[in-house]
TISE-608278 format. One record per residue (C-alpha): residue number from 1; residue in three letters; x, y, z. Coordinates in steps of 0.02 Angstrom, whole numbers, plus 50000, padded with zeros to 5 digits. Each point is the difference from the previous one (the first is absolute). Layout:
N
NUM/ala/X/Y/Z .
...
END
This chain:
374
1/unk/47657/48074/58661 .
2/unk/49848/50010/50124 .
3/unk/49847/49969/49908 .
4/unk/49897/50154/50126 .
5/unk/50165/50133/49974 .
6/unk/50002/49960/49817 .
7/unk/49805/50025/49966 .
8/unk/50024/50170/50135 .
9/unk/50093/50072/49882 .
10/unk/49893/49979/49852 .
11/unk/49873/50058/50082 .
12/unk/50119/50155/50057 .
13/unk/50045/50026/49837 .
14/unk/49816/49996/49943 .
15/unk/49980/50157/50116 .
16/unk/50131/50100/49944 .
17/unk/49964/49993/49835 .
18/unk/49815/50046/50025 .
19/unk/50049/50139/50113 .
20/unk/49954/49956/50177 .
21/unk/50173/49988/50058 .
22/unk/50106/50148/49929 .
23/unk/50161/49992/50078 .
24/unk/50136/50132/49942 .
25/unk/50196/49970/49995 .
26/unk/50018/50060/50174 .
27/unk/49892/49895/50070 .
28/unk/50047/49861/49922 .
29/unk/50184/50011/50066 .
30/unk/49890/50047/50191 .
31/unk/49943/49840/49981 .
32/unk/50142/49900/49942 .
33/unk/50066/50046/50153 .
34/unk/49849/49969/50109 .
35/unk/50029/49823/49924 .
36/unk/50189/49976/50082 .
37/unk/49934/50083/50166 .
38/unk/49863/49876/50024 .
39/unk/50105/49853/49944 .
40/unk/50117/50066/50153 .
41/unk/49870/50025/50102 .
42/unk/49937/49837/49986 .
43/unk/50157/49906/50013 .
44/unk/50019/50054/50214 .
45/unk/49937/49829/50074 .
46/unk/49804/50030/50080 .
47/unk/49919/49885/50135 .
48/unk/49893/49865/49950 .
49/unk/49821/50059/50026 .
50/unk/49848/49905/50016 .
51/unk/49861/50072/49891 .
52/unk/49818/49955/50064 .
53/unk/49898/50161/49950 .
54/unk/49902/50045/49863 .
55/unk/49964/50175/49939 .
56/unk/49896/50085/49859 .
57/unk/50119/50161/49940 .
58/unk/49887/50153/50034 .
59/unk/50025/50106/49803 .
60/unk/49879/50167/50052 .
61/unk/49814/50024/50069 .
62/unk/49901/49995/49864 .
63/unk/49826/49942/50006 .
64/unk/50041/49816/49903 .
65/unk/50168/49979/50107 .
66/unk/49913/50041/50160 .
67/unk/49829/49857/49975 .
68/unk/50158/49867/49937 .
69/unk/50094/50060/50203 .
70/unk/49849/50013/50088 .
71/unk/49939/49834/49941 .
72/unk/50146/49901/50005 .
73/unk/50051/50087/50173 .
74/unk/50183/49934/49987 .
75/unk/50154/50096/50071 .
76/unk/50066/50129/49872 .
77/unk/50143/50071/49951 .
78/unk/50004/50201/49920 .
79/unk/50081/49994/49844 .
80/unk/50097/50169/50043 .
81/unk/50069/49876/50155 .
82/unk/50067/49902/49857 .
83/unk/50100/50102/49921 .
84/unk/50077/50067/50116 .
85/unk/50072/49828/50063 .
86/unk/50178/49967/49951 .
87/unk/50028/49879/49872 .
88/unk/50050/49804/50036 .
89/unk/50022/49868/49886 .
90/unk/50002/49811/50064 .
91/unk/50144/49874/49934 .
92/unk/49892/49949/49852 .
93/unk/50031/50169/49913 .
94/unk/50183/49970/50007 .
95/unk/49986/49830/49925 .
96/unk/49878/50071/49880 .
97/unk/50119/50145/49947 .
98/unk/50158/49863/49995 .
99/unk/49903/49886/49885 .
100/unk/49958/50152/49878 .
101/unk/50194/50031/49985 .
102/unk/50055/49856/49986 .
103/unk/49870/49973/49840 .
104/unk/49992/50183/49941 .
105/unk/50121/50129/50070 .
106/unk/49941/50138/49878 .
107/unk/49818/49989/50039 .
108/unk/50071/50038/50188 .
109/unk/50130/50127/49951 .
110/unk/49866/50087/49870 .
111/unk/49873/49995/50113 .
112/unk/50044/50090/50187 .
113/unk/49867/50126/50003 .
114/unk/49857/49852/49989 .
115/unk/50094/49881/50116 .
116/unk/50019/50176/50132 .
117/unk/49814/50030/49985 .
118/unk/49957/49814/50009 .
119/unk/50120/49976/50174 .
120/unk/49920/50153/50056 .
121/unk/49820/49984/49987 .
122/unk/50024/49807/50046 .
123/unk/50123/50027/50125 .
124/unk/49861/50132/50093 .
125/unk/49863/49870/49990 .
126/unk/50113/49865/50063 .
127/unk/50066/50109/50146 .
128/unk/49829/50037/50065 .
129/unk/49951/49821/49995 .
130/unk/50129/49925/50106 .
131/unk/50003/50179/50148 .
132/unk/49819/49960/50007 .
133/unk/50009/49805/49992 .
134/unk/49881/49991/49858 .
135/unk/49986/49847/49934 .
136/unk/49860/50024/49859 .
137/unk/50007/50165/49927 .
138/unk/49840/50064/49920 .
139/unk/49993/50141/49867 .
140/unk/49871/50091/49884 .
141/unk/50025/50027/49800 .
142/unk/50164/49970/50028 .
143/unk/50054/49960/49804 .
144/unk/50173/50075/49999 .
145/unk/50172/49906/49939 .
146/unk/50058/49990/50176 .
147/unk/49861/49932/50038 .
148/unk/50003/49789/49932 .
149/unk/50186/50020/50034 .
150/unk/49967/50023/50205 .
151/unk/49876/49860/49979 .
152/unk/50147/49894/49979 .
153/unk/50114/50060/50140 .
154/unk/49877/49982/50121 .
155/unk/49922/49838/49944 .
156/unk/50179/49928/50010 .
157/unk/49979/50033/50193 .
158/unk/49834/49918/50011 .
159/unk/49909/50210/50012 .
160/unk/49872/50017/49875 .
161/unk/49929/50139/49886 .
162/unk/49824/50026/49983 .
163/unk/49928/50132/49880 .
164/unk/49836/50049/49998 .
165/unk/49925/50083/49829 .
166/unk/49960/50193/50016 .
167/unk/49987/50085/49840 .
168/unk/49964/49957/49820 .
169/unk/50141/49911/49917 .
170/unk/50108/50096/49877 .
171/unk/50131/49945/49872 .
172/unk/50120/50021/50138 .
173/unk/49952/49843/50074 .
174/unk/50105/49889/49871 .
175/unk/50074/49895/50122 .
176/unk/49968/49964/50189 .
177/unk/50018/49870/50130 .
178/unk/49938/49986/50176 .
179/unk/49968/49850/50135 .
180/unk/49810/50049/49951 .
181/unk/49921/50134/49914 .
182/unk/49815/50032/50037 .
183/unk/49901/50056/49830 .
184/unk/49835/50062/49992 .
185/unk/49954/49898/49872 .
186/unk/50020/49859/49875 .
187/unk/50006/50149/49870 .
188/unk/50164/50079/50081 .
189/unk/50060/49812/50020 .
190/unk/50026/49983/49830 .
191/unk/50060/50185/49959 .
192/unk/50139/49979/50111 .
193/unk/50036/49822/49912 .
194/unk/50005/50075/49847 .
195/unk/50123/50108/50037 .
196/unk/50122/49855/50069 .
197/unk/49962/50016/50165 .
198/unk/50027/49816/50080 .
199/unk/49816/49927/50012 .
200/unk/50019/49896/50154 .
201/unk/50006/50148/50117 .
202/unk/49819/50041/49989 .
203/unk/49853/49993/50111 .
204/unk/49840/50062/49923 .
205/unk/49955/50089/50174 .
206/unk/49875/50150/49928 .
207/unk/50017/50174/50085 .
208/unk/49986/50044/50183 .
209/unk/49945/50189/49928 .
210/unk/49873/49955/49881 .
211/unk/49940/49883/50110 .
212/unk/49949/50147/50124 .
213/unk/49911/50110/49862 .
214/unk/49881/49846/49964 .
215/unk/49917/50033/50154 .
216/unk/49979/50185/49996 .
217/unk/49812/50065/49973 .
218/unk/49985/50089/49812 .
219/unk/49994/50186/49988 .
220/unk/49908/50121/49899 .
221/unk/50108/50059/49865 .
222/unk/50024/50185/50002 .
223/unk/50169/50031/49905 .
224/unk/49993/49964/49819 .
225/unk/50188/49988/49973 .
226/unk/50137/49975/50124 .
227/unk/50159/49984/49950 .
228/unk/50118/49898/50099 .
229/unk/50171/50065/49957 .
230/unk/50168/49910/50019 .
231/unk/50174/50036/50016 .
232/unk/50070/50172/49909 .
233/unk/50156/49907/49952 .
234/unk/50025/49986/49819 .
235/unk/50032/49810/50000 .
236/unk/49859/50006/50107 .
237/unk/49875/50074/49875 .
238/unk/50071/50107/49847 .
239/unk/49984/50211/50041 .
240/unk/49911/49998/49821 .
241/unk/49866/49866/50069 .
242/unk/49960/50100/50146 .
243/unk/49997/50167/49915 .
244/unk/49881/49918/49863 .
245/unk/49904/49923/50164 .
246/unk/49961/50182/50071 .
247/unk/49970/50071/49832 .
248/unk/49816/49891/49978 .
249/unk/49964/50002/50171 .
250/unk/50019/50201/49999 .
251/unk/49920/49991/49829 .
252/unk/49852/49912/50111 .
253/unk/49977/50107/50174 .
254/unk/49876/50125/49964 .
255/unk/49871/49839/49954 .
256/unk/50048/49869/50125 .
257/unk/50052/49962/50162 .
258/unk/50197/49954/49992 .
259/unk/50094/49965/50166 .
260/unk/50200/49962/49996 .
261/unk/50086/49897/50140 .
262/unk/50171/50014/49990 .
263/unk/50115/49869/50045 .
264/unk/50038/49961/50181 .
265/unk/50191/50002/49972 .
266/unk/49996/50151/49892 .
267/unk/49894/50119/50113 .
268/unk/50059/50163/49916 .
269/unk/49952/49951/49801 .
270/unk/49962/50127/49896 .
271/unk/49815/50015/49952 .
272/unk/49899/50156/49911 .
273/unk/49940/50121/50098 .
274/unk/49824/49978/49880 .
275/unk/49992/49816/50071 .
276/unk/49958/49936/50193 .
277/unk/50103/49921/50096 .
278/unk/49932/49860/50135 .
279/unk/50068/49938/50169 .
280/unk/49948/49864/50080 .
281/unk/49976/49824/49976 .
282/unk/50014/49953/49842 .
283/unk/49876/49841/50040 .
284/unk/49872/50116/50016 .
285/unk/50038/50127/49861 .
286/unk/49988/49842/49873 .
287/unk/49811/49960/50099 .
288/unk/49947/50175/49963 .
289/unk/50065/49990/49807 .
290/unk/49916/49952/49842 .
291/unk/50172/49974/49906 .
292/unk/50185/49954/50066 .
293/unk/50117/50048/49907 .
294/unk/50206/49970/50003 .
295/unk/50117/49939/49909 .
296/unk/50088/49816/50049 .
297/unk/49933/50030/50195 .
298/unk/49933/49881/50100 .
299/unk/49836/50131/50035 .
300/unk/49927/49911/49843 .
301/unk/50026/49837/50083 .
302/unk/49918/50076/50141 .
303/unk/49854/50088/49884 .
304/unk/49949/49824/49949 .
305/unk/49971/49916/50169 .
306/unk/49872/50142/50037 .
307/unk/49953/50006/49856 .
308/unk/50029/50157/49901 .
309/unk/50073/50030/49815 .
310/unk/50182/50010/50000 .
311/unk/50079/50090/49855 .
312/unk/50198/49969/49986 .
313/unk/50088/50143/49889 .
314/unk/50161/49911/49968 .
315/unk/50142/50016/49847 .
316/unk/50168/49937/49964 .
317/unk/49954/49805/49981 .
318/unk/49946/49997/50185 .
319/unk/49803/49939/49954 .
320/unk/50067/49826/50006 .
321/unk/50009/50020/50197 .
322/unk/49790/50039/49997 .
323/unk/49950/49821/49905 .
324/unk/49865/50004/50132 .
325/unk/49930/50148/49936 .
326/unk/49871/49982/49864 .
327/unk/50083/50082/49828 .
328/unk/49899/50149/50008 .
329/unk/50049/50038/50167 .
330/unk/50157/50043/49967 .
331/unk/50048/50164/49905 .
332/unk/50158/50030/49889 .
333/unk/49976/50162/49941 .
334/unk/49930/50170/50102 .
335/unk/49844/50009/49853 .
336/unk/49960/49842/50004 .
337/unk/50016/50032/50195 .
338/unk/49848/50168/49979 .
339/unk/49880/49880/49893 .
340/unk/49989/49869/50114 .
341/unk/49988/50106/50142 .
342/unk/49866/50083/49914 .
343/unk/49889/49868/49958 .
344/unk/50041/49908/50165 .
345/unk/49916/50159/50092 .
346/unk/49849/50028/49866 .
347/unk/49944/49818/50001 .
348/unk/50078/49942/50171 .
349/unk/50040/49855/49927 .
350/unk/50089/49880/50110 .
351/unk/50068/49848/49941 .
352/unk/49990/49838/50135 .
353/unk/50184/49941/50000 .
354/unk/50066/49850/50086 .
355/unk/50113/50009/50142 .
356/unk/50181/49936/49990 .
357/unk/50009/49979/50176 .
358/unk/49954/49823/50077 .
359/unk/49880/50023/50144 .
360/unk/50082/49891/50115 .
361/unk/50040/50038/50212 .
362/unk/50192/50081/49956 .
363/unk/50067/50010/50163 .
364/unk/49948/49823/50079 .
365/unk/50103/49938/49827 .
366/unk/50152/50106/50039 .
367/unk/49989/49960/50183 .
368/unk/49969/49819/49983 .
369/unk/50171/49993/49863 .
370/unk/50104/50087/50146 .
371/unk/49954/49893/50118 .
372/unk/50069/49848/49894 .
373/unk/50186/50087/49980 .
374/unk/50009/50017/50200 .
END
């Protein structure tokens, strides 16, 4: 079978049993049948396009996403435009799909409700690239099992797929492949290896984002605490963590200054009517603060290039994602989490840590490596 659908699955698999894809009996037969609609779909002959363009895929405004568009200043594509395209999978698919038969029939008769969500999240991506004559496709933290396996259909057309690193790596990122995959840093390099990634897709590029914050002026720090809060989902970060998170920062209000910034995809959080809520940019809330702290967010990333103490509150085995935190940066347990906050604030002791991120000019590398796949 196909080296890229095989290690797709894993990687599948690896999600559904760590509960980011929960898929329930009914959908599971919705997309079994998704599966035999898109193989129909695809099997109506299509005219033979030439594909010239190249195109970054446009994920949300946020204030990283929009320095990496407005810097790069390459046609985009909405990623709500994307899904609503209608799948279509090239001839390679079929083969791909005949060849897994032919050596394992019960993987393929087991397995319909990964091979409907593969043919449908491929088949969009694929669709949108030949109606808008793409012929290098560009997208951001996109480490997803569909993901290495539409590397392969469109490099068998001579299209390419670039990613460019967004967020901090997470134990979802077991396996990936792209044409090229921009890293911030030799540091992420070698996480991604380590988690049998293949090597030779890597440029060490560093970070279009950070890049930017380098240059900005320092501010006087009037918020001792500002917690940068992710995603409410519970495989995001556990209801017990967050819970524990609000109970010391409560437990701290009436002494310090404590901001919270919610999450720009989750506008409507929940946060205690004792604590303060910011709006804003959260560049400049992290200026104005003494003390970052999150949870496996790229904020602390951000903290460190201007300088500030980052403090990452994280459980369930995910402090392996925050090597380049010092030890004592990062917090397992919510009292551990109150004394260190507490001596951090008495003796303002902050810790020089070394950046992860090489300081090198990001987008002339990315734009350079496009040019040579023209």
């Amino acid at each position: 079978m196909n080296n890229d659908l095989l290690r797709s699955y894993q990687q599948y698999r690896w999600q559904q049993q760590n509960g980011f894809l929960r898929l329930s009996i009914l959908t599971k037969i919705g997309l079994s049948f998704i599966f035999f609609l898109v193989l129909l779909y695809s099997l109506f002959p299509r005219k033979k396009i030439s594909c010239t363009k190249v195109a970054i895929v446009d994920y949300g405004q946020t204030e990283t996403l929009r320095t990496v568009y407005i810097t790069l200043d390459l046609p985009s594509i909405e990623n709500k435009t994307l899904r609503k395209t209608l799948p279509y999978l090239p001839d390679i698919f079929f083969k791909d799909l005949l060849d897994a038969c032919s050596e394992e029939w019960r993987f393929v008769a087991k397995n319909l409700p990964f091979l409907g969500v593969l043919a449908l999240r491929c088949g969009q991506y694929y669709g949108a690239v030949q109606k808008q004559q793409i012929k290098n496709l560009i997208v951001m933290q996109e480490y997803s099992y569909y993901m290495s396996y539409l590397t392969r259909l469109l490099e068998y057309e001579e299209k390419h797929l670039f990613n460019i690193m967004h967020g901090i790596p997470g134990k979802e990122a077991s396996y990936f492949r792209f044409t090229r995959c921009f890293v911030w840093g030799e540091y992420f390099k070698n996480y991604y290896i380590a988690n049998h990634a293949d090597p030779e897709q890597f440029i060490i590029s560093g970070s279009i984002y950070h890049q930017s914050l380098k240059d900005l002026s320092p501010l006087e720090a009037t918020i001792d605490i500002l917690y940068m809060m992710q995603g409410d989902e519970d495989w995001v970060i556990s209801h017990d963590e967050l819970a524990e998170t609000f109970q010391i920062l409560e437990t701290l209000c009436s002494q310090f200054k404590i901001i919270c910034k919610r999450h720009p995809l989750y506008p409507n959080q929940f946060i205690p009517p004792s604590l303060s809520i910011a709006e804003g940019s959260p560049t400049k809330l992290i200026q104005n603060s003494k003390i970052v702290l999150s949870h496996h967010s790229t904020s602390l990333l951000d903290a460190l290039v201007l300088g500030k103490h980052p403090l990452a509150f994280v459980k369930r085995d995910r402090e392996d994602m925050l090597h380049f935190l010092p030890k004592e940066a990062i917090i397992t347990t919510k009292e551990m989490l109150l004394t260190t906050l507490l001596v951090l604030l008495d003796h303002h002791k902050m810790s020089t840590i070394k950046s992860v991120i090489d300081n090198r000019d990001a987008s002339n590398i990315i734009l350079q490596t496009l040019k040579g796949f023209k």
